[in-house]
C-alpha positions, 0 to 999 in steps of 0.5 A: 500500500502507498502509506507502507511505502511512505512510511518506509521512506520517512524512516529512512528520512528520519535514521539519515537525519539521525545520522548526521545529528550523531555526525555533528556531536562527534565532530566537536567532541561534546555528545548532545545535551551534555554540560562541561563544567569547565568550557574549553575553547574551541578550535576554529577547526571544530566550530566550522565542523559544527556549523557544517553540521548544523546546516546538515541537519537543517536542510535533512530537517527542512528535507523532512518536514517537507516529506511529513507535510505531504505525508500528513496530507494524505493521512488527512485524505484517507480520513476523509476518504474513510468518512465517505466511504462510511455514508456509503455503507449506511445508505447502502445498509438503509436500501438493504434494509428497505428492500428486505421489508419490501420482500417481507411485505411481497411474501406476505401479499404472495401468501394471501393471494395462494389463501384467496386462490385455494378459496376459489379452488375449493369453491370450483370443487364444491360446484363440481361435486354438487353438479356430478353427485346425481351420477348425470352430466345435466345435474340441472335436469335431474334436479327438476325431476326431483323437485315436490312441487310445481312451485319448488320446480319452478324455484329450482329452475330459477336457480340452476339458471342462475348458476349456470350463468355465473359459472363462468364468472366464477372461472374467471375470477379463479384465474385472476386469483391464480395470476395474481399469486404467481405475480406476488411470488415473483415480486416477493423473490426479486425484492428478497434477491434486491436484499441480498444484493444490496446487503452484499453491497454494503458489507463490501463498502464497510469492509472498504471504509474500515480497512481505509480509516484504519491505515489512516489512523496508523499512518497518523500515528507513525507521523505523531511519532516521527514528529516527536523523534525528529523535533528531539533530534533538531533539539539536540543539534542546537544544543550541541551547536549552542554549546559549543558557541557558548563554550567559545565566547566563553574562553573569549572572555576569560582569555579577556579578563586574564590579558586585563589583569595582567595589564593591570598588575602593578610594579611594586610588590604587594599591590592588589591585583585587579579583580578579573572575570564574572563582571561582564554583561555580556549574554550569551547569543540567542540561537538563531532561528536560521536553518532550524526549521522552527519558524513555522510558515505563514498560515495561508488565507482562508477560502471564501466560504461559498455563498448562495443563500435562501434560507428562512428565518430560524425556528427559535424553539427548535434552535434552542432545543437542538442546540442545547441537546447538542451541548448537553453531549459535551465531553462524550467520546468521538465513536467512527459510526456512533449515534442516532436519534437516540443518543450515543451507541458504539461505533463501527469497527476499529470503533465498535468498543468506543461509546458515543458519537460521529459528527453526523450522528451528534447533529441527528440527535440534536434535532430529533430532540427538537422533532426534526429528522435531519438524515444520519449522514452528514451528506444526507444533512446536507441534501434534505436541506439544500433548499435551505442554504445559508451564506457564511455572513449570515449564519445563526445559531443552530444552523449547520456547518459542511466540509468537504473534498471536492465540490460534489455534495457526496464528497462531505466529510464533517458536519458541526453546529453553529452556535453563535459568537463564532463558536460551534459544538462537535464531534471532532475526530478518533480520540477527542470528545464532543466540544466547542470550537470556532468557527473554521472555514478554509479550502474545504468549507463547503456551505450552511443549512437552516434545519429549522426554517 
């Protein structure tokens, strides 16, 4: 996979940067972090070795942090790529779930309509008993003949008339109820077939999104680490080149005080010597901040947030209700997966142990409290309430916040609620906890939503 590979070439990165470190505290003979009692001064011959080495490690750290910033980038993507993939497991799962109650509801129809067919079958039976028990095909006639009375021969006679036109009717419907059993069989086995399908489905995609949110977190980790070792190894260079710089200016001044104290000593015996050393106000030089890789870049610009609104104005009970559900959950773990209309659950795998919420399901809970079903993806969040857009300058409490990967509404990622004065509450990402934050834009912004209009 290219986060294995990337890995293996950052930790090559970080042993060569090592290396060089190592190099530079040889070079001058002092190990990194270690402290001389009584400095020497060093040569011209080291301090140039020093600084050499130095700017060795400056550019292998600049080399680096380049490398981790790309790197770090893709973990970021991954991620991203993780949480879609999870919306297209859930909505996958919720067409599964939909078809199987559609395949329950076809079986049952299939079932009735094989009980109202069996009716018309024994019904046709019965007729055909009835007609043959006189051992004539003209059971009619042999009715007649049997009739007590003029009057009950006539009565008779109006009746197998009547029956006798109606047979026909009675085939009739006995063959609509036999087509429309095979109908609801038919539809009851392509709905069940539709299940399964869509189940398969979505047990591919969540494989898919959990083997990808795993190598994303893993890959995070290792650049946490590498950042930490490589930070303690820029540390441990300066100090060594600071040290060495110190011990110099050092001896310069002792070399310093000892020529001004002989200069100073008197011709006559038994004068007082001059007092020497110690009176200097002279500090030490402040490390330079050249080559470290310590100044961070200026951040860039945010993105214009897009703009395009048409929403109404709030509901202020339901903001209020939402927004005071949603920081009710403050403090509750972020679970990949977690949270409904209900309140926090466990999450999906590598999250199924952690209880609590996805961005998602925090803002699906905090609106079901004030009876609006806002969907439980974050892009299901978006598109039921497109028609409902808010611009970036015009955003008010309760509405919701998007960011995505690109500019199709399936490439959102994160969803959070604007609560007013700047501030939003969510669900952050793995290891954090459901809290306030500010407001944020950037290139990834991709708009607002009035649930409540």
């Amino acid at each position: 996979m290219r986060s294995t590979k990337s890995s293996r070439v950052r930790s090559r990165v970080a042993v060569r940067a090592g290396g060089v470190l190592l190099a530079a505290a040889l070079a001058v003979g002092i190990a990194p972090g270690a402290a001389q009692a009584a400095p020497q001064n060093p040569t011209d011959s080291q301090l140039a070795g020093a600084a050499s080495a130095r700017d060795q490690a400056a550019a292998a750290v600049g080399a680096i942090t380049a490398q981790l910033a790309t790197a770090q980038a893709s973990a970021d993507a991954a991620h991203q790529q993780a949480l879609i993939a999870l919306q297209d497991y859930e909505e996958k799962q919720a067409a599964a779930a939909q078809a199987q109650a559609d395949a329950a509801a076809a079986t049952a129809a299939a079932d009735a309509a094989d009980v109202a067919r069996a009716q018309g079958q024994d019904a046709v039976d019965d007729y055909a008993r009835t007609s043959y028990m006189g051992g004539s095909t003209n059971p009619g006639f042999a009715s007649l003949l049997t009739s007590g009375s003029p009057s009950e021969f006539v009565e008779r006679s109006a009746l197998l008339e009547a029956a006798g036109t109606g047979r026909t009717d009675v085939l009739a419907e006995l063959t609509g109820l036999q087509q429309q059993a095979e109908a609801a069989e038919t539809q009851a086995a392509t709905a069940l077939t539709a299940a399964n399908d869509l189940q398969v489905q979505a047990e591919q995609l969540l494989t898919s999104a959990q083997a990808q949110e795993t190598a994303a977190r893993a890959q995070a980790d290792t650049l946490a680490t590498q950042t930490t070792e490589l930070q303690a190894q820029l540390t441990a260079a300066q100090q060594t080149l600071y040290g060495l710089q110190g011990a110099r200016q050092v001896a310069e001044q002792q070399a310093a005080a000892a020529r001004a104290a002989a200069a100073a000593v008197p011709t006559r015996s038994g004068s007082q010597s001059s007092s020497s050393g110690g009176g200097s106000t002279t500090t030490a030089p402040r490390p330079s901040s050249s080559g470290s890789g310590s100044t961070p870049a200026p951040a860039p610009a945010p993105a214009p947030a897009p703009v395009g609104g048409n929403a109404g104005a709030p509901s202020g009970s339901a903001v209020q209700t939402a927004i005071a559900a949603a920081r009710s959950q403050i403090g509750v773990l972020y679970s990949w997966g977690g949270g409904n209309a209900s309140g926090p659950t466990y999450g999906i795998s590598p999250d199924e142990s952690v209880y609590g919420f996805d961005c998602s399901g925090l803002m699906e809970y905090a609106y079901a409290q004030a009876g609006i079903r806002v969907g439980g993806t974050s892009r299901d969040q978006w598109w039921l309430n497109r028609n409902k857009q808010v611009d970036a300058d015009d955003l008010q409490p309760g509405d919701l916040m998007f960011w995505g990967s690109g500019s199709a509404y399936t490439s959102i990622y994160h969803v959070a609620m604007y609560i007013g004065g700047g501030q939003m509450v969510e669900a952050p990402d793995r290891g954090l906890r459901v809290k306030i934050s500010s407001v944020r834009y950037g290139g990834d912004y991709y708009g607002a939503v009035r649930p409540s209009a």
